[in-house]
KEKE-3310 file (N, C-alpha, C; in steps of 0.2 Angstrom, whole numbers, plus 5000, padded with zeros to 4 digits):
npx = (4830:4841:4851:4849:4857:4869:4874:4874:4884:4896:4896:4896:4910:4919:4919:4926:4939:4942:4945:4932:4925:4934:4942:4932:4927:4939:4952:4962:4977:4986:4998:5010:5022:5042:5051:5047:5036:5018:5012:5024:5022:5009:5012:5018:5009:4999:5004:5005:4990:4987:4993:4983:4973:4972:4973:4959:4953:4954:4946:4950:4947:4950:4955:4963:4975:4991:5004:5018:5028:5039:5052:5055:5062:5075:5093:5096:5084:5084:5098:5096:5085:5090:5098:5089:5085:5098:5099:5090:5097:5097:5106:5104:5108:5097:5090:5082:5067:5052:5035:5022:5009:4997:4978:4970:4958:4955:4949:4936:4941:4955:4966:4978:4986:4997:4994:4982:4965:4949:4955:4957:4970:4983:4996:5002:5015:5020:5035:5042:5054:5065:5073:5085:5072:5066:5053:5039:5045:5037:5047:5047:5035:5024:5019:5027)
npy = (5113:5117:5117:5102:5095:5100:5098:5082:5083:5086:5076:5064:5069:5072:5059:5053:5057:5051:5039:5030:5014:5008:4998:4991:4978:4972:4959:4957:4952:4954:4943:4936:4940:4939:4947:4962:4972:4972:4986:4992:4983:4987:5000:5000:4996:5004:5015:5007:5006:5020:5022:5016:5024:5034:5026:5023:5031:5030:5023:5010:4993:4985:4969:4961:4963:4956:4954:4949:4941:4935:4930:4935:4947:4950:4949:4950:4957:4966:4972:4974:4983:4994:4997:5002:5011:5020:5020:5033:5042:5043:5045:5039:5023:5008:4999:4993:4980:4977:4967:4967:4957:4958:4960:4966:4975:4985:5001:5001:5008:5014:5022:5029:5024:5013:5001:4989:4989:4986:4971:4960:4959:4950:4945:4957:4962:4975:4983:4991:4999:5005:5015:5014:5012:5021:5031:5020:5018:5017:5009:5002:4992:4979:4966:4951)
npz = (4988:4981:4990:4994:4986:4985:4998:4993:4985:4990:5002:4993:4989:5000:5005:4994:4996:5005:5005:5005:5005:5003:5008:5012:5012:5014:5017:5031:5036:5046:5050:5061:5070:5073:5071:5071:5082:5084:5083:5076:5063:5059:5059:5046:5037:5036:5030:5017:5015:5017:5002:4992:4998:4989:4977:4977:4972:4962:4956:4961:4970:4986:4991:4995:5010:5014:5029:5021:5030:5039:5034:5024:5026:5025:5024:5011:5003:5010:5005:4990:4992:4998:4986:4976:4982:4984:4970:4968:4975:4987:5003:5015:5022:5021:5037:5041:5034:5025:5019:5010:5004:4993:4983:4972:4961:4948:4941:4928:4919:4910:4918:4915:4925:4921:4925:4921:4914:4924:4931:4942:4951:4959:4971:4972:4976:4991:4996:5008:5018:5032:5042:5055:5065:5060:5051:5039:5024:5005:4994:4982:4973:4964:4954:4955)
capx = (4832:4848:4855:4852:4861:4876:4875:4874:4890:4897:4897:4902:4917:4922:4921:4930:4943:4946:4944:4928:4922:4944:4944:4927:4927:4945:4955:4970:4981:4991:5001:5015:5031:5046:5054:5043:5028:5010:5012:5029:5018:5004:5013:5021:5004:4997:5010:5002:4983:4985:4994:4979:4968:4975:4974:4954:4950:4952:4943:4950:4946:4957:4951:4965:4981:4994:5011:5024:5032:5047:5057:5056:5064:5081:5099:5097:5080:5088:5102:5092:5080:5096:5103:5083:5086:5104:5097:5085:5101:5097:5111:5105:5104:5090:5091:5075:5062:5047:5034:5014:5006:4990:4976:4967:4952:4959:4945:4935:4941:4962:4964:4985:4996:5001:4989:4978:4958:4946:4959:4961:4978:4986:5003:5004:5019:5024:5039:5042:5059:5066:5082:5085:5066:5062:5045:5041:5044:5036:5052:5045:5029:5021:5019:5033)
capy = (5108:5116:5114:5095:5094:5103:5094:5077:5084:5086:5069:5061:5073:5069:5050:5051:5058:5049:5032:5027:5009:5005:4994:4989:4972:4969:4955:4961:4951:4958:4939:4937:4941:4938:4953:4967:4972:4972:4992:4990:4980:4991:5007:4999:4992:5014:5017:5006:5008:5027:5023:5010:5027:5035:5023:5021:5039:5031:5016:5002:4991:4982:4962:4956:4963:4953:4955:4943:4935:4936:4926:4941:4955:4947:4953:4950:4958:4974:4974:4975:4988:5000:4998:5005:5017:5025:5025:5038:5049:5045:5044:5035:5014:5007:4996:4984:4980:4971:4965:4964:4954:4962:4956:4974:4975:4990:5004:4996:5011:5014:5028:5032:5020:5008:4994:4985:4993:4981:4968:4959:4958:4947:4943:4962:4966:4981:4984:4996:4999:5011:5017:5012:5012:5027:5030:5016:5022:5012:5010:4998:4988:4978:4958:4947)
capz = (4983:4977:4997:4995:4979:4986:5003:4993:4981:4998:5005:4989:4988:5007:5002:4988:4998:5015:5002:5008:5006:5000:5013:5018:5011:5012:5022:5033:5039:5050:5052:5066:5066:5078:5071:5070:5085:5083:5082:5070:5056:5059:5055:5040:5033:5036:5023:5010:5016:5013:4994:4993:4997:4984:4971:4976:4971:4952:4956:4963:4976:4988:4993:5004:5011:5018:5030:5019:5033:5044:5029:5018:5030:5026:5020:5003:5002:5011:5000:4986:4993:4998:4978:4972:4987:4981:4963:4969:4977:4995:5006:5023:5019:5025:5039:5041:5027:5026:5013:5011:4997:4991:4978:4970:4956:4945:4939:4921:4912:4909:4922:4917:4929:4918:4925:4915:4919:4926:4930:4947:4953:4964:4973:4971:4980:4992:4998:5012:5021:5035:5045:5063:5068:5057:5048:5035:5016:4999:4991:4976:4973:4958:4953:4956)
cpx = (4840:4854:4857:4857:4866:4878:4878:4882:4893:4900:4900:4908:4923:4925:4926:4940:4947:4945:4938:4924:4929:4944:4937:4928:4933:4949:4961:4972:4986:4999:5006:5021:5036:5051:5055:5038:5025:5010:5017:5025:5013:5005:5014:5015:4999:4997:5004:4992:4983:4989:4986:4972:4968:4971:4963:4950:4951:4949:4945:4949:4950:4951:4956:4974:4984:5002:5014:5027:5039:5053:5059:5059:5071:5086:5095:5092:5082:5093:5099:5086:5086:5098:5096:5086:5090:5101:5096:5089:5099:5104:5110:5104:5099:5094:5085:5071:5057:5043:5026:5014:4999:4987:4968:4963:4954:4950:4943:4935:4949:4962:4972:4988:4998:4997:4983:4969:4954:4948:4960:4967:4980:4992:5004:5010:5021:5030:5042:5051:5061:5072:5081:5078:5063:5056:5046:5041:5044:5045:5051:5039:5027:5019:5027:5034)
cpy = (5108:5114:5107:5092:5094:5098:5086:5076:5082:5081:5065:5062:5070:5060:5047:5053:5053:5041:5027:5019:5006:4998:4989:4980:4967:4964:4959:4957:4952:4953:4939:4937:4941:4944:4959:4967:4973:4979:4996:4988:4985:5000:5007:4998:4999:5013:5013:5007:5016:5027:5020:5019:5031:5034:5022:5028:5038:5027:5009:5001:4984:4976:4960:4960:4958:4953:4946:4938:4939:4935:4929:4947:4950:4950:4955:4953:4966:4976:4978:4982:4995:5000:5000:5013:5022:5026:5030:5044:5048:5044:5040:5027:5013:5001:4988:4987:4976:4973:4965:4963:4958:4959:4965:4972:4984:4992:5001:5001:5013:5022:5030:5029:5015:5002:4993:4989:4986:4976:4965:4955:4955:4945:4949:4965:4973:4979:4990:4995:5007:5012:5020:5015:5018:5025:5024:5020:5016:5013:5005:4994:4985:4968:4956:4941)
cpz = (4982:4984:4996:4991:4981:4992:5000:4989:4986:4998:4999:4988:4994:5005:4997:4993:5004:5012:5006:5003:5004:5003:5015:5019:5011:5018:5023:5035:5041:5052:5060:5063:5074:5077:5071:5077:5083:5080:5076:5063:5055:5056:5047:5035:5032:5030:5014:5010:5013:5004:4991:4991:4992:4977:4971:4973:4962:4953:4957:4968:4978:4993:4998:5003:5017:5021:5026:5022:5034:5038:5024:5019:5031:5022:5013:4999:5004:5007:4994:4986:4993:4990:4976:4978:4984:4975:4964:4971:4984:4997:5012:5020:5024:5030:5042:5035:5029:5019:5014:5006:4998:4984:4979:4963:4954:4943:4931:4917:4915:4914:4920:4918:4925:4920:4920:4918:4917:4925:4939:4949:4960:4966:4972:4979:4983:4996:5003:5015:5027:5039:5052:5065:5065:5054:5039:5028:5010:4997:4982:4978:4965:4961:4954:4950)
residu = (UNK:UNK:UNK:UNK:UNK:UNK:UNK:UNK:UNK:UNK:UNK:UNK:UNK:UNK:UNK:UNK:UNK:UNK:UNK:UNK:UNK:UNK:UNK:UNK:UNK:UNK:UNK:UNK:UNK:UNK:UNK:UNK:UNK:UNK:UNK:UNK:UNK:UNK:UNK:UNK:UNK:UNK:UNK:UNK:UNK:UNK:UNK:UNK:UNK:UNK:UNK:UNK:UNK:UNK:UNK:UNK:UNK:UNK:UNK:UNK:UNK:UNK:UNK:UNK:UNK:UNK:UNK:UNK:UNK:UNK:UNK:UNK:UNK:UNK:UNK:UNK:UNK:UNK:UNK:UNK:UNK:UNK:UNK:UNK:UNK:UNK:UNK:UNK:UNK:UNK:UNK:UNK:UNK:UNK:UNK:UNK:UNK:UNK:UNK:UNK:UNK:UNK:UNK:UNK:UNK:UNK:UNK:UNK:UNK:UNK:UNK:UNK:UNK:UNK:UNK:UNK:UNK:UNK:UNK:UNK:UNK:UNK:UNK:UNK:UNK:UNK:UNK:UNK:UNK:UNK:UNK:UNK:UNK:UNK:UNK:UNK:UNK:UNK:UNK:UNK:UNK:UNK:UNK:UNK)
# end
């Protein structure tokens, strides 16, 4: 008995960890893009899937993520990501960016981040940026 106890701790523990169901029910749109490849989007959208897993370890659950669109990875948005970037002390500018929208169900009890609990959230912006094809890095996220 006390084996199956431990065993079943176990399994929830594991689950808890590798964000098991984060995703099950959730839309991806992966969209097109004329700037980015299939493989390109796909790294960058990791990046917020593993914050995502993260954030499912307090209770949230994730309904739809989506790439923003070509029309988003434009000067004025990389400007603006470089001038969060230098606050931080970095020294390399970033040189592409991109954007996924996302729509999240927060845990029904206040878990700390400053989001509201049991609250679904939409238009939730990320923001990713990176430097001449390097790995992608959140640089800023929230509501618009």
């Amino acid at each position: 008995m006390k084996k199956t106890v431990a065993l079943l701790l176990l399994i929830v523990c594991l689950c808890g960890l590798s964000g098991c169901h984060t995703f099950d029910n959730a839309k991806i749109d992966r969209g097109e893009s004329a700037i980015y490849t299939e493989k390109e989007v796909e790294a960058a959208l990791r990046v917020v899937k593993n914050q995502f897993r993260l954030w499912s370890l307090r209770g949230y659950e994730v309904h739809r993520i989506a790439y923003g669109g070509d029309e988003e990875c434009n000067e004025k948005n990389l400007a603006w990501l470089n001038r969060l970037n230098a606050s931080s002390g970095a020294k390399k500018p970033f040189t592409q960016c991109i954007m996924f929208v996302s729509e999240f169900h927060t845990a029904d009890e206040y878990r700390g981040d400053g989001l509201t609990e049991d609250m679904e959230y939409t238009g939730w912006q990320w923001w990713l940026a990176r430097t001449d094809g390097g790995r992608w890095k959140i640089v800023t996220y929230g509501c618009a």
